[in-house]
N, C-alpha and C positions, 0 to 999 in steps of 0.2 A: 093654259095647256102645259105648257114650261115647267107650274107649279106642281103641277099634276105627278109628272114623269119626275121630276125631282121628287117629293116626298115618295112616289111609289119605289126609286131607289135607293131613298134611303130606310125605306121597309124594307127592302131587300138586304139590303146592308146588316142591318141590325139584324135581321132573323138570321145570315146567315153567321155575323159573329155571334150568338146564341146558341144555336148550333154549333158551333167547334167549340166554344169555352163549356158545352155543355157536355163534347164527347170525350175530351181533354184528361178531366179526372176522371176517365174509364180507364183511358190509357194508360195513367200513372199507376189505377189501380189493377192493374194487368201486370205492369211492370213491378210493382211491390211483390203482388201475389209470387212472381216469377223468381224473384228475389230471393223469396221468403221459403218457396219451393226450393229452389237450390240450396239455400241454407241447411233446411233440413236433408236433404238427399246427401250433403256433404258429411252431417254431424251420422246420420247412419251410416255410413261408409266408415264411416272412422270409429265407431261404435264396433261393427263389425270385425273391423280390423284386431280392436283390443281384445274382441271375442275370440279369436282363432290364435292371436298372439296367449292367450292366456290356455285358449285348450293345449296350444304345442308346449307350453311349458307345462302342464300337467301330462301329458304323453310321454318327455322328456324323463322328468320326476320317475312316474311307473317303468318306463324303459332301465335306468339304471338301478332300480330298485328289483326291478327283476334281474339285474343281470346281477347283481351283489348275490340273490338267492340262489340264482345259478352255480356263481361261484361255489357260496358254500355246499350247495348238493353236491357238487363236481369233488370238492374238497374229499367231503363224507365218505363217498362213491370209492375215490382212490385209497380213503384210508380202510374201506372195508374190502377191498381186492388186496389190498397187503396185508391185511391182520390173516385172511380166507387163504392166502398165499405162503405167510407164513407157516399155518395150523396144516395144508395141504404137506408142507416140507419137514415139521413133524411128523405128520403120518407117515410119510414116505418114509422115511430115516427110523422111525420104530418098527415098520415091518420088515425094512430092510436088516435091521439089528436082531431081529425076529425069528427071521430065517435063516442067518449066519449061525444064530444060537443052536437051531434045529436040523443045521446041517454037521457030518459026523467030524 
């Protein structure tokens, strides 16, 4: 009877270290998986990063690019209010000379 209850625990034994070394590399493969998830969840974060790092320097780029265009329209703008200023102070000063002539 002795014999009995001894080999039935150590049937017991055995199934159940069989059991754990069998659920063992689940776990590991659980833990790689998790790994191997965060790995990439890291490399896209940092992927995205250089995405918006690169859009704000194209933003950046156009921003000052427009504003050099700016410039020069603004430039243009002012030189054609002085030329349009000038030709106005002309005209004023020839009909002013106009009338002096035509008066007695």
């Amino acid at each position: 009877m002795k014999k009995i209850i001894t080999v039935i625990i150590v049937l017991v034994v055995g199934i159940g270290l069989g059991i754990y070394f069998q659920r063992e590399p689940k776990t590991q493969k659980i833990e790689t998986k998790a790994q191997t998830d965060a790995e990439q969840a890291g490399a896209a974060v940092k992927e995205g990063v250089q995405k918006v790092e690169a859009a704000a320097t194209v933003a950046k780029t156009n921003l000052e690019a427009g504003l050099q265009k700016s410039e020069k329209i603004a430039t243009n703008v002012a030189a054609h209010v002085k030329a349009d200023a000038q030709k106005a102070g002309e005209v004023v000063t020839n009909a002013v000379a106009e009338i002096k002539n035509k008066l007695p």
